[in-house]
PDB file of N, CA, C and O in Angstrom:
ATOM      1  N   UNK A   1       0.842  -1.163   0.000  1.00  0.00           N
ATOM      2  CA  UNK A   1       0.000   0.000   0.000  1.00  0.00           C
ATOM      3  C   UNK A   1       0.899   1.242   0.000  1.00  0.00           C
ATOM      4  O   UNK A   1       1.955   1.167   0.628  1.00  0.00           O
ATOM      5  N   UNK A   2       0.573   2.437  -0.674  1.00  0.00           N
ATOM      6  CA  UNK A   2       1.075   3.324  -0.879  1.00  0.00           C
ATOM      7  C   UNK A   2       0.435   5.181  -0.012  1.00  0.00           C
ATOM      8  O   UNK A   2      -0.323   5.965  -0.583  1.00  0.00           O
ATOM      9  N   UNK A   3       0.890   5.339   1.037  1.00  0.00           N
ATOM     10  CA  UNK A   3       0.640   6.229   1.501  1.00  0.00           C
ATOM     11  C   UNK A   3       1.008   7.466   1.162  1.00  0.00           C
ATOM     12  O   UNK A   3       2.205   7.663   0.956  1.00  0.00           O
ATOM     13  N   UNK A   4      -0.051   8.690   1.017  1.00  0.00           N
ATOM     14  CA  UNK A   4       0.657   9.991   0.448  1.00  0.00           C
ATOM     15  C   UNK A   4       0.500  10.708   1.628  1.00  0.00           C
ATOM     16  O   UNK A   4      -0.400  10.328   2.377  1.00  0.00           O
ATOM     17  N   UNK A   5       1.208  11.705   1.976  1.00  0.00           N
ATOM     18  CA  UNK A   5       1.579  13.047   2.905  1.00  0.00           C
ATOM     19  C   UNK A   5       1.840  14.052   1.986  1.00  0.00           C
ATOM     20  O   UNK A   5       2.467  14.134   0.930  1.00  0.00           O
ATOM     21  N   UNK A   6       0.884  15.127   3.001  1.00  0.00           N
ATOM     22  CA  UNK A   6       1.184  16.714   2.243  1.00  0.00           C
ATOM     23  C   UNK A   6       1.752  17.407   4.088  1.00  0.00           C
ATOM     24  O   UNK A   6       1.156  17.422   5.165  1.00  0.00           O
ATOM     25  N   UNK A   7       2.866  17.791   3.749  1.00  0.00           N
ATOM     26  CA  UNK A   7       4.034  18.388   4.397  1.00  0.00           C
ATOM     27  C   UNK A   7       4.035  19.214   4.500  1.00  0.00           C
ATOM     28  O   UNK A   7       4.621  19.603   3.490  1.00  0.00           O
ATOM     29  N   UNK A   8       3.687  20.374   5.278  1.00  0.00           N
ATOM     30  CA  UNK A   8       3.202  21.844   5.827  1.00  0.00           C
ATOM     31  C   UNK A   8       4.234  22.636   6.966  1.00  0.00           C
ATOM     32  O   UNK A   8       4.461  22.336   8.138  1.00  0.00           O
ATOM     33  N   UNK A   9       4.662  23.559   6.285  1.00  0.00           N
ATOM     34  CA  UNK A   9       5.940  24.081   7.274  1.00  0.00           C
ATOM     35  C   UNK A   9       4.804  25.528   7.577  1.00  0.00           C
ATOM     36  O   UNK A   9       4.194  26.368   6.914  1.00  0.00           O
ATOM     37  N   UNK A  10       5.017  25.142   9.032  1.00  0.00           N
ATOM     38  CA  UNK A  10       4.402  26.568   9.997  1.00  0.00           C
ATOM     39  C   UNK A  10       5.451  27.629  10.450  1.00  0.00           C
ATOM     40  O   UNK A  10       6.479  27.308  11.047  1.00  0.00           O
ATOM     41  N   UNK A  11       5.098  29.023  10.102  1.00  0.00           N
ATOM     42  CA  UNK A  11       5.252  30.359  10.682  1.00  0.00           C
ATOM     43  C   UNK A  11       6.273  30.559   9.687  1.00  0.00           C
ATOM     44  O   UNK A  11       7.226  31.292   9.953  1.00  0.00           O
ATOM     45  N   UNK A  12       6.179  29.993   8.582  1.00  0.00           N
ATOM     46  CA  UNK A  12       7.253  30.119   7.677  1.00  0.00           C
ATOM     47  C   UNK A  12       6.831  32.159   6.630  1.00  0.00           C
ATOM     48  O   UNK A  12       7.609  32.876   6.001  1.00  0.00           O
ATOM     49  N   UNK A  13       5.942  32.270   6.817  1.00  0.00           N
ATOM     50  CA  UNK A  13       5.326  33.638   5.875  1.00  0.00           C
ATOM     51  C   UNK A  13       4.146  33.149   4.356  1.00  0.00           C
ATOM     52  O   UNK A  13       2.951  33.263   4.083  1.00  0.00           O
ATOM     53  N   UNK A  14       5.132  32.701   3.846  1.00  0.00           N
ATOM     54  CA  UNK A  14       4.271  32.194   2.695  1.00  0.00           C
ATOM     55  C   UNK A  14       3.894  30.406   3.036  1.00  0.00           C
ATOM     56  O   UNK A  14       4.453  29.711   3.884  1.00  0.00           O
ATOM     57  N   UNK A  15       2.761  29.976   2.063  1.00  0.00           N
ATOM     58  CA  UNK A  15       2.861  29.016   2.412  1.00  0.00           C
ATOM     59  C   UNK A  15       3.611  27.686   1.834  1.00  0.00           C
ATOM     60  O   UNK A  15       3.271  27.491   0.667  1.00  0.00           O
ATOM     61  N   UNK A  16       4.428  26.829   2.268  1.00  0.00           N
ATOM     62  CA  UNK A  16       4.742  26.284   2.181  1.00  0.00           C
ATOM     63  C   UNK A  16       5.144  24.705   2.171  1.00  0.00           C
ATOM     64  O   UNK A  16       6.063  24.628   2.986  1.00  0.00           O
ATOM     65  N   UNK A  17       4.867  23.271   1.580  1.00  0.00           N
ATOM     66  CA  UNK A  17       4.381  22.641   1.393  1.00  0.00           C
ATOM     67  C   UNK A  17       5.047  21.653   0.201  1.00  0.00           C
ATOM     68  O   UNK A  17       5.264  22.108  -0.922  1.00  0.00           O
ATOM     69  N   UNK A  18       5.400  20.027   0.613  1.00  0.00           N
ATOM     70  CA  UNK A  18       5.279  19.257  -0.391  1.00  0.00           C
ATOM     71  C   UNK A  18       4.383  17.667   0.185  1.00  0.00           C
ATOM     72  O   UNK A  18       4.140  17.090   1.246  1.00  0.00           O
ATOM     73  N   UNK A  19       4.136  17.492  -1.272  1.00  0.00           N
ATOM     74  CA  UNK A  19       3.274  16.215  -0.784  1.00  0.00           C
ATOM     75  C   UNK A  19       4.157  14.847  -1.466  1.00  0.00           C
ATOM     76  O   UNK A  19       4.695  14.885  -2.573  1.00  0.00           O
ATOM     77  N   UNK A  20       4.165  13.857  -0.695  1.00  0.00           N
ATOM     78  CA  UNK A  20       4.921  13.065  -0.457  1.00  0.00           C
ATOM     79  C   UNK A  20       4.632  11.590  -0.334  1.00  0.00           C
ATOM     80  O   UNK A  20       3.942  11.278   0.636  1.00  0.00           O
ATOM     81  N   UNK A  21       5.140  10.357  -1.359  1.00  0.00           N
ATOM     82  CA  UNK A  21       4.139   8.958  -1.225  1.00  0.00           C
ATOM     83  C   UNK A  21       5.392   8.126  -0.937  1.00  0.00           C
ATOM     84  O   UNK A  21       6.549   8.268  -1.333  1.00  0.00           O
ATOM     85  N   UNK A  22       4.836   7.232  -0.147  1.00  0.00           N
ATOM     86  CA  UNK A  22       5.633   6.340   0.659  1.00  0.00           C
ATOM     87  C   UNK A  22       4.981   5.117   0.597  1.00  0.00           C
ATOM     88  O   UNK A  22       3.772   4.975   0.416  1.00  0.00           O
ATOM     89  N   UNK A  23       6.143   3.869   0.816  1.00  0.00           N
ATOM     90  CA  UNK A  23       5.483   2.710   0.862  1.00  0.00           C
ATOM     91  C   UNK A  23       4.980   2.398   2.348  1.00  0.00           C
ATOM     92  O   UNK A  23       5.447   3.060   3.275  1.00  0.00           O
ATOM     93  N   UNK A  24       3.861   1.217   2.628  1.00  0.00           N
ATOM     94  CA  UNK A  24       3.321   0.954   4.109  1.00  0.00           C
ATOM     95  C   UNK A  24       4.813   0.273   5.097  1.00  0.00           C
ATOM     96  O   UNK A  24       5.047   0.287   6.305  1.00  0.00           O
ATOM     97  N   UNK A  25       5.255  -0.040   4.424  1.00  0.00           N
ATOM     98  CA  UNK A  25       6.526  -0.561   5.681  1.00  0.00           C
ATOM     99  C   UNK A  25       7.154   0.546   5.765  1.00  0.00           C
ATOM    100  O   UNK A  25       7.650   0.524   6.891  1.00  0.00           O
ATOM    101  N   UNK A  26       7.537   1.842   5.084  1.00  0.00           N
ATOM    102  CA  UNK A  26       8.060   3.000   5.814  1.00  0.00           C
ATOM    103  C   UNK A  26       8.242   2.971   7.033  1.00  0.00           C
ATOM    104  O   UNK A  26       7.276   2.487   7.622  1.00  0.00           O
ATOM    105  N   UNK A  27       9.623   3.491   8.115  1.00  0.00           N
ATOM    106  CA  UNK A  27       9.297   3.643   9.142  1.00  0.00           C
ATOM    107  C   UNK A  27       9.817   5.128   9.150  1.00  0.00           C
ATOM    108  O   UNK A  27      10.393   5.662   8.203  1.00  0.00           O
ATOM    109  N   UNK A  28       9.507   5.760  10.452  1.00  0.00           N
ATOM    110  CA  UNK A  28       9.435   7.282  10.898  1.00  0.00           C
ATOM    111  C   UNK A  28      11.155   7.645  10.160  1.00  0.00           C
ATOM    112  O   UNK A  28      11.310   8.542   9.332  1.00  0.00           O
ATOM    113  N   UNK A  29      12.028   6.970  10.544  1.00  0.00           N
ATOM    114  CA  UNK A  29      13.448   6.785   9.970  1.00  0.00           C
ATOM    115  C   UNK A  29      13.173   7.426   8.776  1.00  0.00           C
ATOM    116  O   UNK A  29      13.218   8.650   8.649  1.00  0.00           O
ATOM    117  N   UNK A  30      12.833   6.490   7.720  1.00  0.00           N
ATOM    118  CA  UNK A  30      12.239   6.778   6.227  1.00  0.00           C
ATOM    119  C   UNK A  30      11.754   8.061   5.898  1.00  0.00           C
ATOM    120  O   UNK A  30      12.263   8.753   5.016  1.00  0.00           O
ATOM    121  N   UNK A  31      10.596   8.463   6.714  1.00  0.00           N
ATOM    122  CA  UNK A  31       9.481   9.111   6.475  1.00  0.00           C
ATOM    123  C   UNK A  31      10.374  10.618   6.408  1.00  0.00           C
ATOM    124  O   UNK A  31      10.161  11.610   5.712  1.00  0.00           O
ATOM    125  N   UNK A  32      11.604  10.311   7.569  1.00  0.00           N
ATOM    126  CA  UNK A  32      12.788  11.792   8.273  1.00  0.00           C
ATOM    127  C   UNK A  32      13.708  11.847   7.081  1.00  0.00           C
ATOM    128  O   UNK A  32      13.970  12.959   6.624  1.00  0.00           O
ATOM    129  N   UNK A  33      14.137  10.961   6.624  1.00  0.00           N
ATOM    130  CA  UNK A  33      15.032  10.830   5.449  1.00  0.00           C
ATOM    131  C   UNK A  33      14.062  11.703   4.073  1.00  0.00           C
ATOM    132  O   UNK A  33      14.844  12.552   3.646  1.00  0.00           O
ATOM    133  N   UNK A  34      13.071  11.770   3.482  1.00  0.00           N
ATOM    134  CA  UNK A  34      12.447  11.599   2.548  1.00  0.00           C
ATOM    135  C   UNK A  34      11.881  12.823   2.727  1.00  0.00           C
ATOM    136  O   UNK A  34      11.693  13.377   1.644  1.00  0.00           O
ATOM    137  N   UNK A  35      11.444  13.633   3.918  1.00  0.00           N
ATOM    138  CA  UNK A  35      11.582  15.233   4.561  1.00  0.00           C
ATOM    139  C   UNK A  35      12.484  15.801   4.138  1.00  0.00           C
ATOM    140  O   UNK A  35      12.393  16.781   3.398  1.00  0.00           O
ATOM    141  N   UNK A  36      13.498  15.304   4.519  1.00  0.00           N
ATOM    142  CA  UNK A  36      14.897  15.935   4.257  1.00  0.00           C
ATOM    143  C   UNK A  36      15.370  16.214   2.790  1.00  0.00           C
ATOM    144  O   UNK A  36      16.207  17.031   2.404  1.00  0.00           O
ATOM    145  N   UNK A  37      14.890  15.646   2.331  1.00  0.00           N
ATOM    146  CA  UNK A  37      15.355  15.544   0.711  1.00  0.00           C
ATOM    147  C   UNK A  37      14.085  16.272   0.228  1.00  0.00           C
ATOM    148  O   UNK A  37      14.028  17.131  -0.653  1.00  0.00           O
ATOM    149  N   UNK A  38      13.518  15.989   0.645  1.00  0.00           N
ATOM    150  CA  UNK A  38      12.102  16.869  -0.256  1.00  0.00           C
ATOM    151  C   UNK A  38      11.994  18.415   0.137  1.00  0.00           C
ATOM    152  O   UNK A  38      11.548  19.282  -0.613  1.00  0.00           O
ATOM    153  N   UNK A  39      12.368  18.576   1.151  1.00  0.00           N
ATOM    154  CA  UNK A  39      12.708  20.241   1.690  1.00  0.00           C
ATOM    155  C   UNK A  39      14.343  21.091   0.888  1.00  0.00           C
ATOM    156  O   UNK A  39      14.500  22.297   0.697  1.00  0.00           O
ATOM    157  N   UNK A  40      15.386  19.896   0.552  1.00  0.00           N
ATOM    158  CA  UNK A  40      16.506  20.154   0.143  1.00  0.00           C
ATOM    159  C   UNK A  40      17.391  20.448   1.281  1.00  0.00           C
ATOM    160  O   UNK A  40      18.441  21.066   1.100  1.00  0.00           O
ATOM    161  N   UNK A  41      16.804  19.794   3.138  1.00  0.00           N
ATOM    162  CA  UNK A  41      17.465  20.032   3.811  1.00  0.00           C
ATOM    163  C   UNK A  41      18.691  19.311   4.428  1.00  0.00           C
ATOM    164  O   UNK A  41      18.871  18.130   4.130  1.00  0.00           O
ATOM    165  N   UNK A  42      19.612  19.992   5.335  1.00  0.00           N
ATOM    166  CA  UNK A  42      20.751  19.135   5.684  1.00  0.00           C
ATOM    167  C   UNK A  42      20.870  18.376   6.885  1.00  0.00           C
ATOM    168  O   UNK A  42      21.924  18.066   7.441  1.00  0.00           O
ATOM    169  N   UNK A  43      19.327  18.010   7.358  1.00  0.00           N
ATOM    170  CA  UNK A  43      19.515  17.857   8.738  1.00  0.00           C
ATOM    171  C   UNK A  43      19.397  18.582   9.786  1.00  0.00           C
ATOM    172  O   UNK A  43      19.405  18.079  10.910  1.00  0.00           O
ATOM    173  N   UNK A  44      19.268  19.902   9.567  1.00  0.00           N
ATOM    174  CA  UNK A  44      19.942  20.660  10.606  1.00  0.00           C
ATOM    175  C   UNK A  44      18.442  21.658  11.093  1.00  0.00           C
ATOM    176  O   UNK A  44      18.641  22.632  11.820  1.00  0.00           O
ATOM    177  N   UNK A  45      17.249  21.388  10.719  1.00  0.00           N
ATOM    178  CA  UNK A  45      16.075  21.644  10.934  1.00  0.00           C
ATOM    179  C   UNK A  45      15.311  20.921  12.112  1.00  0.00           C
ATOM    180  O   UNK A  45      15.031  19.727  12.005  1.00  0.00           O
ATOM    181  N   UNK A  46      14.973  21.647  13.239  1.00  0.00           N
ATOM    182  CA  UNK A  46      13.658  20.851  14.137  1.00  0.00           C
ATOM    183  C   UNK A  46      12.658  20.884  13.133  1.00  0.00           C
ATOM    184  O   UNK A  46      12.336  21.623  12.202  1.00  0.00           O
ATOM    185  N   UNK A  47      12.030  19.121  13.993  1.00  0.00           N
ATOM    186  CA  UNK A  47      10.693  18.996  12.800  1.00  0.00           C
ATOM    187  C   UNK A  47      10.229  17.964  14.199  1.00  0.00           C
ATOM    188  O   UNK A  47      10.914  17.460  15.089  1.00  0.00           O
ATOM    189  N   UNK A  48       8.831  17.933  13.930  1.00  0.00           N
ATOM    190  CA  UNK A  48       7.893  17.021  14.724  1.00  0.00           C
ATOM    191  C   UNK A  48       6.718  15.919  13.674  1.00  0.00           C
ATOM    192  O   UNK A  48       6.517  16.089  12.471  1.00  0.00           O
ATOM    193  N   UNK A  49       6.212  15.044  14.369  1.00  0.00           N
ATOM    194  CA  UNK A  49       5.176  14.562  13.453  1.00  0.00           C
ATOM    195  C   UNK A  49       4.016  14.534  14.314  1.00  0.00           C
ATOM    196  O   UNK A  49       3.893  14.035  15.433  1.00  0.00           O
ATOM    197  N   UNK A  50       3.047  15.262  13.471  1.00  0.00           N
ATOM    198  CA  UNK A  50       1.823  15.138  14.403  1.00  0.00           C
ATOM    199  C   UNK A  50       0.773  14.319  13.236  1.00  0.00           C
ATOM    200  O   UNK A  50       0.741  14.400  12.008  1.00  0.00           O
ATOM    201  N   UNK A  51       0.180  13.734  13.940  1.00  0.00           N
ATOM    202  CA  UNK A  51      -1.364  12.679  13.135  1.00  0.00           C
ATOM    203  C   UNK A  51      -2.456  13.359  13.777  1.00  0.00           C
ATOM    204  O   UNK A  51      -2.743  13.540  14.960  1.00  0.00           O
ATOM    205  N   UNK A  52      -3.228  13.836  12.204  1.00  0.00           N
ATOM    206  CA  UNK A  52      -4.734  14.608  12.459  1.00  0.00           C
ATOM    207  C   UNK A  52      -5.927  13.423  12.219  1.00  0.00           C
ATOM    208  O   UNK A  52      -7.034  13.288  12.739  1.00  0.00           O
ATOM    209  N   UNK A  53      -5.433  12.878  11.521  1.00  0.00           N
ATOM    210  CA  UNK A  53      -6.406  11.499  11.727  1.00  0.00           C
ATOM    211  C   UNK A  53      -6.093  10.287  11.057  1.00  0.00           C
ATOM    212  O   UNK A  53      -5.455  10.179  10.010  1.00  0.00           O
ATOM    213  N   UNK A  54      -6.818   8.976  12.053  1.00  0.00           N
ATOM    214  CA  UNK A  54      -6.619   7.450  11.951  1.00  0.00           C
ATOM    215  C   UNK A  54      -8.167   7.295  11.808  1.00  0.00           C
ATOM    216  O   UNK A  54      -9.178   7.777  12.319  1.00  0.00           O
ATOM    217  N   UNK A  55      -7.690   5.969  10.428  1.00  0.00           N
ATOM    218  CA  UNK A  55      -8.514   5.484  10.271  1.00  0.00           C
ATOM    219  C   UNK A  55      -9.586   6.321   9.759  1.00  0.00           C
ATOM    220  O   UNK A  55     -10.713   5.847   9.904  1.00  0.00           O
ATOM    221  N   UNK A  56      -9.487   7.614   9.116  1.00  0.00           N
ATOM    222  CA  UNK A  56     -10.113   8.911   8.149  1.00  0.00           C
ATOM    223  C   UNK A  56     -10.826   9.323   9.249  1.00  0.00           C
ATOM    224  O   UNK A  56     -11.917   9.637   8.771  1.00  0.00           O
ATOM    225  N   UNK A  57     -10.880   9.564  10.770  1.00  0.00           N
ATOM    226  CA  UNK A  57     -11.289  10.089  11.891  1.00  0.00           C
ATOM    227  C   UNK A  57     -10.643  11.193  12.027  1.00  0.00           C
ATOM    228  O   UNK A  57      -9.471  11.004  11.704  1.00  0.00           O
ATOM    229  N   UNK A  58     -10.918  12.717  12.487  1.00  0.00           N
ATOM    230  CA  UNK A  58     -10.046  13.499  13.057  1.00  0.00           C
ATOM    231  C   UNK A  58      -9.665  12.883  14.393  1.00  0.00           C
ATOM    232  O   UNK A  58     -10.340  12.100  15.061  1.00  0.00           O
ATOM    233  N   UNK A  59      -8.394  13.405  14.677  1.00  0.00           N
ATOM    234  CA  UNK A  59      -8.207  13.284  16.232  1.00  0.00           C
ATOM    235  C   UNK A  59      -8.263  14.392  17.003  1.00  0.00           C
ATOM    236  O   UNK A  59      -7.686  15.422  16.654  1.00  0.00           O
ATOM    237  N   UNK A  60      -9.026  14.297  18.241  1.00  0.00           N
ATOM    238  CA  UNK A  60      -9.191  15.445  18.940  1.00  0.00           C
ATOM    239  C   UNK A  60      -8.032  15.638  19.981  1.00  0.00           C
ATOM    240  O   UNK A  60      -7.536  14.690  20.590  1.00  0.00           O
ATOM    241  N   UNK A  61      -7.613  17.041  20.144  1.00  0.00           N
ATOM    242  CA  UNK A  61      -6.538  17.037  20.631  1.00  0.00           C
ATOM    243  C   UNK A  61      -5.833  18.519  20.617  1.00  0.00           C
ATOM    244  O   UNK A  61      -4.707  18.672  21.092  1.00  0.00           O
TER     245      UNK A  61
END
C-alpha cells in the first residue's frame, strides 16, 4: 500500500508545502530521510510529526 503526505511548514510567511508517497513498511526513519530531501534540507532543521487522523477520523486534541 502506498501512503501519500502533504508536508506543511508553519510560521514560515508564505505558504509552504510538499506532498509526499511512501510505501506501508516505511518507518518514521524513512518518512525523516524523505523530509529531508524533499525540503533540500541538511539535517539541521527541528521537525515534529503530528497525526490529524486514523482510520479517516479526526483526532481530537
Amino acid at each position: 500500500m502506498i501512503y501519500e503526505f502533504k508536508i506543511t511548514l508553519e510560521d514560515v510567511g508564505v505558504p509552504v508545502w510538499r506532498t509526499i508517497q511512501m510505501d506501508s513498511n516505511s518507518t518514521f526513519r524513512d518518512l525523516h530521510e524523505v523530509i529531508q530531501l524533499a525540503f533540500n534540507w541538511d539535517n539541521m532543521h527541528l521537525h515534529s510529526f503530528f497525526v490529524n487522523k486514523s482510520n479517516g477520523s479526526k483526532i481530537e486534541g
